[in-house]
Each structure stands twice: as structure tokens, then as C-alpha cells.
C-alpha positions in Angstrom: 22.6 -0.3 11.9 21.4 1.2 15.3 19.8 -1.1 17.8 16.7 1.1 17.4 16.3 0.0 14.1 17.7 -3.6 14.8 15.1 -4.2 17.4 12.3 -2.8 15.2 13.2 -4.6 12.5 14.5 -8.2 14.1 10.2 -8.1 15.8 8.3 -6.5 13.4 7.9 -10.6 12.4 5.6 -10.5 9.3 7.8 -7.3 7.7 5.3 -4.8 7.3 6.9 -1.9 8.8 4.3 -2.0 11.5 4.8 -3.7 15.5 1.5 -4.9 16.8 1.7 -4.9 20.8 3.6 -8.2 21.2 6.0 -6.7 18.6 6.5 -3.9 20.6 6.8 -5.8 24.2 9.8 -8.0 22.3 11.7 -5.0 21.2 11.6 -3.1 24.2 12.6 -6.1 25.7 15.4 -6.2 23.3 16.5 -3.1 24.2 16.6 -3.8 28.3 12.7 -1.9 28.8 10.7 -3.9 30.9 7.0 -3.5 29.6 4.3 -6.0 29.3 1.2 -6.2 27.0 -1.1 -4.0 28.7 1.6 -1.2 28.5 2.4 -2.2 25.0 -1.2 -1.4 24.1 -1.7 1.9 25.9 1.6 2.8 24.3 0.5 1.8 20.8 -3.0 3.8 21.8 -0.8 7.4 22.8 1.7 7.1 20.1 0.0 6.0 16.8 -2.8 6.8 14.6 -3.9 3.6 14.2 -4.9 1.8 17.9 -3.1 -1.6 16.3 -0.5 -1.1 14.9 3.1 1.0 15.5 5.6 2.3 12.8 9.2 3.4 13.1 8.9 6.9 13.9 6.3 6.7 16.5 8.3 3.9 18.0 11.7 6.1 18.1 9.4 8.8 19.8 9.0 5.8 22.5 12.3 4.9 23.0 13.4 8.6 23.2 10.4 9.3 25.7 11.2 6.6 27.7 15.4 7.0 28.0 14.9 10.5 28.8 15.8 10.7 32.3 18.5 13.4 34.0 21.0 10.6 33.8 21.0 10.0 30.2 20.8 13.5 29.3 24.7 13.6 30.2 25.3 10.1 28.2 23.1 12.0 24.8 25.7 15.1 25.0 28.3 12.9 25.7 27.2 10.8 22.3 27.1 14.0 20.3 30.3 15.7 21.4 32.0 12.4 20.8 30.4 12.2 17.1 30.9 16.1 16.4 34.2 17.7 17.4 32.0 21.3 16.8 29.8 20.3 19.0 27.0 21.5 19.7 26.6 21.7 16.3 26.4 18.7 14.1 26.7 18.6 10.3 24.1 16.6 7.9 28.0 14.6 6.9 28.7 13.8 10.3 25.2 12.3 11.0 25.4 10.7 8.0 28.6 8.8 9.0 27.2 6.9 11.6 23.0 6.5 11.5 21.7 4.9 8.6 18.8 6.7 6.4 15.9 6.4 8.1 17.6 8.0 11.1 18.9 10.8 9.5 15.7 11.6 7.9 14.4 11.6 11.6 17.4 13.9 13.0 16.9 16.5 10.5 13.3 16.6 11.1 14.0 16.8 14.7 17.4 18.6 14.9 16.8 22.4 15.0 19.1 23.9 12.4 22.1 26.3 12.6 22.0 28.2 9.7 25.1 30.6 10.4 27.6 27.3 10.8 25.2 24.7 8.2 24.7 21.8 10.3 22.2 21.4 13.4 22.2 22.7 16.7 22.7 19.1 18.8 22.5 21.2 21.9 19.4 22.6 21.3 17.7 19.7 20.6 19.0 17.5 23.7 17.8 20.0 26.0 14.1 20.3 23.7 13.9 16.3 24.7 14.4 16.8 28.3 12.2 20.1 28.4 15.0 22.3 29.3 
């Protein structure tokens, strides 16, 4: 299990696939963010529907917004070319291998297709997150 989904799922406390702010303030904690309620609630307020509450993908949208930075664009490619030797593509059966359900739902949403080589374009994608 990633720590993405570790973290939302170790503070969402009461289990209904939602983090209320000081949810949300524990697992970016968890994952070395410094935040504190105030921040948790304006980030609940820009990334959800509902002002309250905060599910998964909205919460991965977070974490992706807030580790992208110049310096961890090199770590993401990095990542990818370790996980995919035919980099910068990525297959649906390499993904698979090492992110769990909910995150491959999410990178095929996100992932921009190849359709010539059948996989994803990781490449692509990295570069769309840092607005390259």
C-alpha cells in the first residue's frame, strides 16, 4: 500500500472514506507536510465539493499539488524510469505491479495514453503536473 493511501486511510478515524480538517492536518503530518487547521480548511474549501469533508482523490490532487516543486520533478521521472524500463511509457501491467486499485484507477485517468505502444505516456504526464 502507498503511503498516500496509508496516511488517508490510518486518519480518516471514523472510516467513511472522507478526512474532516483535523484528518487532513494528521495525514499531511504523516507524510512530513507541515500544515495546521486553518490551512487544512482552506484546502478542504479549494479541493472538495463539499466545504467539510475530503475524499481520496481530491486529497491525492493535494499531495501531488503540494510535492510539485522543480526538485521532485527529477525524483517523479526518476520513479517512473525505475518502474518502467520503456520509459516514458508505462503499461496498465507495470502500474498494476506496484500501486494498489484505487491508484491505478487514478493513473489511468490521469496518465495520457500512448496508443501506438498500449501503455501511457509517463512523460507526458510528469511534465502536465509541473506545467511544462
Amino acid at each position: 500500500m502507498s503511503e498516500i493511501k496509508k496516511a488517508f486511510e490510518e486518519f480518516d478515524k471514523d472510516k467513511d472514506n472522507k478526512l474532516k480538517f483535523y484528518e487532513l492536518h494528521g495525514a499531511l503530518t504523516y507524510l512530513g507536510e507541515t500544515t495546521n487547521d486553518d490551512e487544512c480548511k482552506a484546502l478542504i474549501k479549494k479541493y472538495s465539493d463539499d466545504p467539510e469533508f475530503l475524499s481520496y482523490d481530491p486529497f491525492v490532487q493535494i499531495i501531488l499539488d503540494r510535492f510539485s516543486t522543480a526538485e521532485n520533478k527529477a525524483a517523479i521521472n526518476e520513479a517512473f524510469q525505475t518502474l518502467a524500463p520503456s520509459y516514458p511509457m508505462i503499461t496498465e501491467a507495470v502500474i498494476s505491479q506496484y500501486f494498489d486499485e484505487d491508484e491505478l484507477n487514478f493513473l489511468k485517468k490521469e496518465l495520457p495514453p500512448q496508443s501506438d505502444a498500449g501503455g501511457y505516456n509517463a512523460q507526458e504526464w510528469v511534465d502536465s503536473v509541473f506545467n511544462e
